[in-house]
Legacy VTK file of the C-alpha trace (Angstrom):
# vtk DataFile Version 3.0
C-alpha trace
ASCII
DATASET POLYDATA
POINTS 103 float
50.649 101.952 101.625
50.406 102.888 97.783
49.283 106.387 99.259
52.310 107.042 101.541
54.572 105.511 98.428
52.709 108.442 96.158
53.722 111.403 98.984
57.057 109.983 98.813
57.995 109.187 95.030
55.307 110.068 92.221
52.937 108.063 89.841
55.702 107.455 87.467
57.766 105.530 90.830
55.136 103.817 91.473
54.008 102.888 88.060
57.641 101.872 87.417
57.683 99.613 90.595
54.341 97.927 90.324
54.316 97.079 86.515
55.794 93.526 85.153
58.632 92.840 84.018
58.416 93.523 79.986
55.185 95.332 79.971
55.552 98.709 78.209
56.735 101.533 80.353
58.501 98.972 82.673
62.292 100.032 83.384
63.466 98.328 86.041
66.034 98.189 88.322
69.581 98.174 87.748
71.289 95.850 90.441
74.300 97.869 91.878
76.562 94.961 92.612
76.910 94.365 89.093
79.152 97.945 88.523
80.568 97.471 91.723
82.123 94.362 91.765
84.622 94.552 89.285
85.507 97.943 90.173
86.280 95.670 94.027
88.529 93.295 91.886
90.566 95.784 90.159
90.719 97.789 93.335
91.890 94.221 95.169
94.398 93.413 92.452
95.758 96.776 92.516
96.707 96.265 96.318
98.198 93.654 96.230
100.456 94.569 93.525
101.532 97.804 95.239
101.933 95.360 98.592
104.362 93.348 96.903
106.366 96.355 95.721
106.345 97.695 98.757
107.176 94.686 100.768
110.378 94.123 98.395
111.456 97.692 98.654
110.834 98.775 95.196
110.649 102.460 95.246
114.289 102.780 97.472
113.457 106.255 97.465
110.017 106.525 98.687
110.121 108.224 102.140
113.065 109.455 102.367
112.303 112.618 99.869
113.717 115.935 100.866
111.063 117.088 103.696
110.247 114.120 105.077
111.442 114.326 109.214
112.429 111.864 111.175
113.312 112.931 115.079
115.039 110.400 116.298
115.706 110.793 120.698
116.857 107.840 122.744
113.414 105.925 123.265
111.520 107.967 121.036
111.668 107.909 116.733
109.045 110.185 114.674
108.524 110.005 111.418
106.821 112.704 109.350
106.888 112.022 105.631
104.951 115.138 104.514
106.860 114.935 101.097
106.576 111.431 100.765
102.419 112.139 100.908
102.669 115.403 98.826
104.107 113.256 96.018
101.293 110.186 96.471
98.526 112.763 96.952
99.166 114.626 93.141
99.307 110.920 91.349
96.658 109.473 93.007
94.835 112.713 92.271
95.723 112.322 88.785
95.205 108.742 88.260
91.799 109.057 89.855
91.091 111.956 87.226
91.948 110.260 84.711
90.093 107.315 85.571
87.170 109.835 86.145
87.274 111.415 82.490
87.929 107.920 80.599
85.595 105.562 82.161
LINES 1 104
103 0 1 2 3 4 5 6 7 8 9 10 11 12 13 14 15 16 17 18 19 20 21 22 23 24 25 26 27 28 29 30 31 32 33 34 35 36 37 38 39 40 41 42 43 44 45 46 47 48 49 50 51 52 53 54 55 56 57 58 59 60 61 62 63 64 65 66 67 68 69 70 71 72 73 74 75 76 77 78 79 80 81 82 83 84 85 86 87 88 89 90 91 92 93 94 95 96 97 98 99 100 101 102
């Protein structure tokens, strides 16, 4: 097994897996759940919030932009609110930069 695991990774890998914790050269491993779940919480609380604005009808305005269709017949309605996702496409691409650059 230790010879596959040297094909596959490298001494140092190895090394770093099979030494105890707190001997020297010992890094270990950084658990991913511990960045990640915050990041879920803000993510969850973020939701929610835009839910509830949504739900109350907050932003009035918010698909029915210039350039968003609606085709309306008598048993069919489409709705196409390319505008509408235009506009949420550039701030969520700027919010997510921004998050990107800052943190």
């Amino acid at each position: 097994n230790e010879t596959r695991a040297r094909a596959w990774c490298g001494e140092s890998e190895i090394r770093r897996w099979t030494e105890e914790p707190g001997a020297p050269g010992w890094q270990g491993a950084m658990n991913p759940g511990s960045l990640l779940g915050p990041w879920l919480v803000v993510a969850g609380v973020v939701l929610i919030v835009v839910g509830v604005l949504l739900w109350w009808g907050v932003p009035g305005w918010l698909g029915r932009l210039p350039g968003d269709l609606r085709i309306e017949g008598e048993s069919t309605r489409i709705y196409l609110p390319i505008t509408t996702m235009i506009l949420l496409s550039a701030v969520l691409t700027i919010v997510v930069h921004l998050l990107r650059r800052f943190f």
